[in-house]
C-alpha positions as CSV (number, residue, x, y, z in Angstrom):
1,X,48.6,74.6,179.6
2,X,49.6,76.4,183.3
3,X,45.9,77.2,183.5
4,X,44.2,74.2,183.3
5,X,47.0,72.2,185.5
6,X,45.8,70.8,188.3
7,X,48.6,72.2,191.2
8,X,48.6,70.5,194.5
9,X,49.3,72.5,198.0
10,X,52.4,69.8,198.5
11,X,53.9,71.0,194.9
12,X,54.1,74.6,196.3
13,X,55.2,73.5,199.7
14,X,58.4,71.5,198.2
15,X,58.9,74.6,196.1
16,X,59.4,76.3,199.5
17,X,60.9,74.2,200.9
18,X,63.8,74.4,198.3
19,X,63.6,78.2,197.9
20,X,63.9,78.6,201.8
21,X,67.2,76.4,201.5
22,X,68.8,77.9,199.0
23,X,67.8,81.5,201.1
24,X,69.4,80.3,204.2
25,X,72.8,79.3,202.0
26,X,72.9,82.7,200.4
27,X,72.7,84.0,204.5
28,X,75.7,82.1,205.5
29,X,77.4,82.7,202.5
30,X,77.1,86.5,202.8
31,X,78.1,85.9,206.6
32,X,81.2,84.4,205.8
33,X,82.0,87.2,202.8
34,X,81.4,89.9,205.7
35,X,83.7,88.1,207.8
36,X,86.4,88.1,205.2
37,X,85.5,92.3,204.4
38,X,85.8,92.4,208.4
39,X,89.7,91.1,208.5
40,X,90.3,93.2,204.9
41,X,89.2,96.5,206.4
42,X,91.9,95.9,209.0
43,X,94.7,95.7,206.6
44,X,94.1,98.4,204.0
45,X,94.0,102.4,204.2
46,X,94.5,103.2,200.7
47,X,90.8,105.6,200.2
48,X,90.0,103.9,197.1
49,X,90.5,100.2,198.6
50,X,88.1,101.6,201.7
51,X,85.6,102.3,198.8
52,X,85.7,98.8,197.4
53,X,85.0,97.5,200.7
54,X,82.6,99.5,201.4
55,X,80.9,98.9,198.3
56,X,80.4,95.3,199.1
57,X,79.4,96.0,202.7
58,X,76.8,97.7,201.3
59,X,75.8,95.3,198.6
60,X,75.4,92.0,201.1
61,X,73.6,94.3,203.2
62,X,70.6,94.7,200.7
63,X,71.3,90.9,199.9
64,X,70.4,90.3,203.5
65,X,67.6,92.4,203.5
66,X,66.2,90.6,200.5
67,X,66.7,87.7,201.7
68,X,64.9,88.2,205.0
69,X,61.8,89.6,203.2
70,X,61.3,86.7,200.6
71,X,61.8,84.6,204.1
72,X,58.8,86.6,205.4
73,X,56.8,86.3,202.1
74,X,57.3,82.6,201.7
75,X,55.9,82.7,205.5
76,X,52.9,84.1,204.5
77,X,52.0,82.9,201.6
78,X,52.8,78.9,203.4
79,X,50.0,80.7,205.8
80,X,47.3,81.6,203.2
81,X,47.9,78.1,201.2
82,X,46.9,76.5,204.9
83,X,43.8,78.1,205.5
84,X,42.9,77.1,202.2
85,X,43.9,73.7,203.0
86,X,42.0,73.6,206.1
87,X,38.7,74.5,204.6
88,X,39.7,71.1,202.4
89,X,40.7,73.1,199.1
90,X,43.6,70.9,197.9
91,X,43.5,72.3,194.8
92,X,44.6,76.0,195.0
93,X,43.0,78.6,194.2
94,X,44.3,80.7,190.9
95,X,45.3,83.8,193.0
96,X,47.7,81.5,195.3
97,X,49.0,80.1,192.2
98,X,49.8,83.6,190.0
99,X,51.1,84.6,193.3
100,X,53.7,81.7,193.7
101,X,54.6,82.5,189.8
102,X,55.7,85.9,190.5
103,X,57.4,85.1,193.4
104,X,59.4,82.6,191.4
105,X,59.9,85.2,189.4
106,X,61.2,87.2,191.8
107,X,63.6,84.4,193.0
108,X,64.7,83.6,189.9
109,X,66.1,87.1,189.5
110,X,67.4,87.4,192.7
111,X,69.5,84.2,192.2
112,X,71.0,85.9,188.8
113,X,72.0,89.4,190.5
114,X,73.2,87.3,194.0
115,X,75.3,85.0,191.6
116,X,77.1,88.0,189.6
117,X,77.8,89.8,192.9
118,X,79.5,86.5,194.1
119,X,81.6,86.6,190.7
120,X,82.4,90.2,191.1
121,X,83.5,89.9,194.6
122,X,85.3,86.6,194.3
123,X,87.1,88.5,190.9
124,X,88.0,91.6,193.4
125,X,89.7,88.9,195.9
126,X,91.5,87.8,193.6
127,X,92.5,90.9,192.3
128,X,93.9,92.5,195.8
129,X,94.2,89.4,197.7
């Protein structure tokens, strides 16, 4: 069972290590999708349209804010697991461990609400595009 695994500090760390990846793709991804709202807002001035845009504006800006805070969290908690590893705990502590749960947790979600803006937005390119 999860509670009587023995979990390693490198196990967590290559969990970061692909979390922090995958944040820094959503980043560019969103860059590029603001980019493309940029040269849209040039072209339309139909209200409604405006309000679309906006919409999504809005939307990768709380992505980006997200992103930027599970950045910081990752930071942290990569801080707490090496001061454990320098007092030559290996093996981490439970609280470490329930807290890289719920942060997967967290991710997890995230990467299901990202993934149906994407879908939304790539559906309303195609729409008006």
């Amino acid at each position: 069972s999860m509670e009587t695994a023995v979990i390693y500090n490198s196990d967590l760390y290559f969990e970061h290590k692909q979390w922090r990846r995958e944040l820094f793709f959503w980043e560019d991804e969103i860059k590029s999708f603001k980019n493309r709202l940029s040269e849209l807002v040039v072209r339309w001035t139909d209200k409604k349209m405006l309000a679309k845009l906006e919409h999504y504006q809005n939307q990768f800006i709380i992505q980006e804010n997200i992103i930027n805070k599970f950045l910081e969290e990752i930071n942290v908690h990569e801080t707490n697991i090496a001061a454990h590893y320098k007092k030559g705990e290996d093996v981490l502590n439970q609280f470490l461990v329930k807290k890289h749960i719920e942060f997967r947790n967290h991710m997890d979600n995230q990467r299901r609400i990202y993934t149906d803006l994407k879908k939304e937005f790539y559906h309303f390119l195609s729409e008006y595009m």
